[in-house]
C-alpha positions in Angstrom: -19.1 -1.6 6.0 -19.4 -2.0 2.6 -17.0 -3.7 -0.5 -17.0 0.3 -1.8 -14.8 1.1 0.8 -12.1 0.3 -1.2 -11.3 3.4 -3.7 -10.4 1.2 -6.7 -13.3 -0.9 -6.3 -15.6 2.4 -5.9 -13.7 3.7 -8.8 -15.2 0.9 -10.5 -18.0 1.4 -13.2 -21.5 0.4 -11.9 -21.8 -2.5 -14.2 -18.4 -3.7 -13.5 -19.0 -3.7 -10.0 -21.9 -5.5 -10.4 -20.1 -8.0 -11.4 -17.6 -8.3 -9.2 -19.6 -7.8 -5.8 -21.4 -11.2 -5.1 -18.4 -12.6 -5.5 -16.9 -10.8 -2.2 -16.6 -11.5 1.2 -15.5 -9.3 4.1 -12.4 -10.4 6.0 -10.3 -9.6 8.7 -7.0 -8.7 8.2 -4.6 -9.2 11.1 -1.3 -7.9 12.5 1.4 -9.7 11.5 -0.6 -12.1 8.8 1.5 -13.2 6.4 -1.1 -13.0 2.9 1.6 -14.9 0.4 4.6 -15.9 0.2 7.3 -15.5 -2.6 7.0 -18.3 -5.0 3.7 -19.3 -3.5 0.5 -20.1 -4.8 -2.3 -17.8 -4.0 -5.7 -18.7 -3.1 -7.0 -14.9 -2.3 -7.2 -11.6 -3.6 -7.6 -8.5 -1.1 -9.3 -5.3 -1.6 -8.2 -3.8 1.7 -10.5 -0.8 3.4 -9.0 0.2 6.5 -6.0 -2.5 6.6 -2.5 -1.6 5.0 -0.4 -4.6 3.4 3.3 -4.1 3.0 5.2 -6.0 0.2 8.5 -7.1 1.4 12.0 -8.2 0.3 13.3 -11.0 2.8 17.1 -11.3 2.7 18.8 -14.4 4.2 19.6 -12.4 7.5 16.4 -12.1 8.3 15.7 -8.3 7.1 13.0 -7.2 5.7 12.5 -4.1 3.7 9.4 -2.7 2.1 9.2 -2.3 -1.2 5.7 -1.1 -1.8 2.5 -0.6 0.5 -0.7 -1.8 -0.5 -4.1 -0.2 1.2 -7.7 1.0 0.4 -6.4 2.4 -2.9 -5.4 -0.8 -4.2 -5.8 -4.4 -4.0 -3.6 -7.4 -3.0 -2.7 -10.5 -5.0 -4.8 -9.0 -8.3 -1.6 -10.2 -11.0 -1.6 -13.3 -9.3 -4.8 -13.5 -11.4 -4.0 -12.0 -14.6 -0.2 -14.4 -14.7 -0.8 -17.9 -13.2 -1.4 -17.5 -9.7 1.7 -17.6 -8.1 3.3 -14.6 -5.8 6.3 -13.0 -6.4 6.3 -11.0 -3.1 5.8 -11.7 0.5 3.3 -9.7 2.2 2.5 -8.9 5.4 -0.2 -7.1 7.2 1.6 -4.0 9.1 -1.9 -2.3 10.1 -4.8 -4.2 11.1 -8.0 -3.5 9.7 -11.0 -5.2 7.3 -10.5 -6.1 3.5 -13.1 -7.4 0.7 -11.5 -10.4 -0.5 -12.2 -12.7 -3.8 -10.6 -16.4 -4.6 -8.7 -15.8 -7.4 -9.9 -18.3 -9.5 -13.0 -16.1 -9.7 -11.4 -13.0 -10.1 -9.3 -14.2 -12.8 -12.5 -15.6 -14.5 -14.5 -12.1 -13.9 -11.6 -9.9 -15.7 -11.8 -12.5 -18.7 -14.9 -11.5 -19.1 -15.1 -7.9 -18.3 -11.9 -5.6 -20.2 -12.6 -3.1 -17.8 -12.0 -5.1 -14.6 -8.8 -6.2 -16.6 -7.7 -2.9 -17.3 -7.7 -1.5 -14.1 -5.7 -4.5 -12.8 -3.0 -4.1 -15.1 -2.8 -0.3 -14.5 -2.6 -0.9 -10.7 0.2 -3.7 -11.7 2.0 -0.5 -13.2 1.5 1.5 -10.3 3.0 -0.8 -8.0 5.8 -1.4 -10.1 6.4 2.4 -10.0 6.1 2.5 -6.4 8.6 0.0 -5.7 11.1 1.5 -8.1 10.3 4.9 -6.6 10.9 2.6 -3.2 14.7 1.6 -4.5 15.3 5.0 -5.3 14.7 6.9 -2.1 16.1 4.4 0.1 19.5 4.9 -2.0 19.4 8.8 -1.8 17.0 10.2 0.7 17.8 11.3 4.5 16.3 8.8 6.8 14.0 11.3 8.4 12.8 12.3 5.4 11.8 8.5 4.9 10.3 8.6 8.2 7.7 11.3 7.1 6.8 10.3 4.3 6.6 6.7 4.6 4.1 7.7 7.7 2.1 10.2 6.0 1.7 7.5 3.1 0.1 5.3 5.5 -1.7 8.0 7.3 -3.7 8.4 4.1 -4.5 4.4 4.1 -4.9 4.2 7.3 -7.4 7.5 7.3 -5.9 7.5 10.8 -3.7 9.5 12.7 -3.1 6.9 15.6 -0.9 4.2 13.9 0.0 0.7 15.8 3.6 0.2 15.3 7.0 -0.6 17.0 10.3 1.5 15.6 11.8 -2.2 15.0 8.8 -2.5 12.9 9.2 0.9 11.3 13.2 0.2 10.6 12.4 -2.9 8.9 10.1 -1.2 6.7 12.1 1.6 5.7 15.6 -0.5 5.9 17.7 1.3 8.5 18.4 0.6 12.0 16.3 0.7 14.9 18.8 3.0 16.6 18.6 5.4 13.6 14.8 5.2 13.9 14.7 6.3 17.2 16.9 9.5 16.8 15.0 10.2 14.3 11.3 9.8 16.3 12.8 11.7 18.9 13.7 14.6 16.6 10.1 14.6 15.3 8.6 14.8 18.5 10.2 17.0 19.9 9.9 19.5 16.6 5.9 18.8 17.9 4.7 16.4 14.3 4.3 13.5 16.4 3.6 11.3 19.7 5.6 8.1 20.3 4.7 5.8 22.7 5.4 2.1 23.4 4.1 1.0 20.2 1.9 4.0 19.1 2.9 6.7 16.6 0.0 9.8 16.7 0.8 12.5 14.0 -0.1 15.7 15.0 1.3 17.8 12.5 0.2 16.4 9.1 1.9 20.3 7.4 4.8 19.6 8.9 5.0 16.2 7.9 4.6 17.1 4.2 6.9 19.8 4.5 9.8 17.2 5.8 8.8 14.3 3.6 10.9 13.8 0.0 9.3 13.8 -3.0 8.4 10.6 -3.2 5.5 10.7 -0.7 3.8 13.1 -3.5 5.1 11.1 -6.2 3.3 7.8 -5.3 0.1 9.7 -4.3 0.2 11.3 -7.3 0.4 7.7 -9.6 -2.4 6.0 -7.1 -5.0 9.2 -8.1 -4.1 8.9 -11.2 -5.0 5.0 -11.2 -8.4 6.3 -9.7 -9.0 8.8 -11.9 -12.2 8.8 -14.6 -11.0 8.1 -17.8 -12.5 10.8 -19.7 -10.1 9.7 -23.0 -6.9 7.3 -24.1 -5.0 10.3 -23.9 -4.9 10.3 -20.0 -1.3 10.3 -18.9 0.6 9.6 -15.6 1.9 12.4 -13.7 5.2 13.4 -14.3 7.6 12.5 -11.5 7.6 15.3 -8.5 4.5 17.2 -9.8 
């Protein structure tokens, strides 16, 4: 497996790469690993390939509730670079899976150098940022099930997997309802025929159907993370507009 694996650093021009690449090592990323801690310093940054990262809010009872999800289109820890290398999120690995990863000191040294690198960081910065106000948004005004399909087609495309390894206590901390609500709503799915729960196990098997249930925010992040990607032909290039 190689570092490319990861979409924003293939997006990477070759030079830039270059310059990045010695400097990374292949990791394993666990379930359950906690890879900072709000208010902590950070040692690492993580370019995941196969392994999804959620960023979570932790309230005082214990909750969690996702706020953004971090996978082989972006990287982990990068503004801990750019801002003094301290977290303002807790994250935790909700797929397991492999990750190039970079001390921070280095990658903070590398995009002094190199605008490009530094660029791109920033701009995924932005993207997150979107993604977690998206996040606020369709938790207060979206139907749970339509959460449901579209926070697991969004991590179907990280994933590149249809088999994802997941409890529904898991899955109602991450979209922040109840388990109870999450399993009416798994049951409706499955028995509609766009999924397979078991113990643990979620298989999608109607990715159409998915879409066709999911709000608009499942196209409205995808959209920001291809535009992140995307060559940049000119300084005119522009986000997509929200729902297109």
């Amino acid at each position: 497996m190689t570092h490319s694996a990861n979409r924003l650093l293939a997006s990477l021009p070759a030079s830039v790469f270059a310059a990045i690449e010695p400097h990374l090592k292949l990791v394993a990323l666990n379930l359950g690993d906690v890879l900072a801690e709000a208010g902590s310093a950070v040692k690492l940054v993580y370019f995941p390939h196969t392994g999804i990262i959620s960023l979570v809010v932790e309230l005082t009872s214990g909750q969690m509730i996702e706020t953004a999800m971090v996978g082989r289109d972006g990287v982990m820890n990068a503004s801990a670079a750019l801002n003094g290398k301290m977290s303002l999120n807790k994250a935790v690995v909700q797929h397991a899976g492999v990750a190039s990863a970079i001390s921070v000191d280095r990658l903070a040294d590398v995009a002094d150098e190199v605008k490009a690198l530094r660029t791109l960081l920033v701009r995924h910065g932005q993207v997150l940022l979107a993604e977690s106000q998206q996040s606020a948004a369709c938790n207060a005004s979206h139907h749970v099930e339509a959460r449901m399909c579209k926070w697991l087609l969004r991590m179907r495309d990280l994933a590149g997997n249809d088999d994802l390894t997941l409890t529904q206590e898991f899955l109602a901390q991450m979209i922040g309802v109840t388990r109870p609500s999450v399993t009416i709503v798994a049951n409706a799915l499955q028995k509609a025929g766009l999924i397979r729960y078991r113990r643990g196990n979620i298989r999608i098997l109607d990715v159409a159907g998915l879409t066709e249930g999911a709000c608009e925010c499942y196209g409205i992040v995808k959209n920001h993370h291809e535009w992140m990607l995307a060559p940049r032909k000119s300084a005119s290039t522009k986000p997509p507009a929200a729902g297109r």
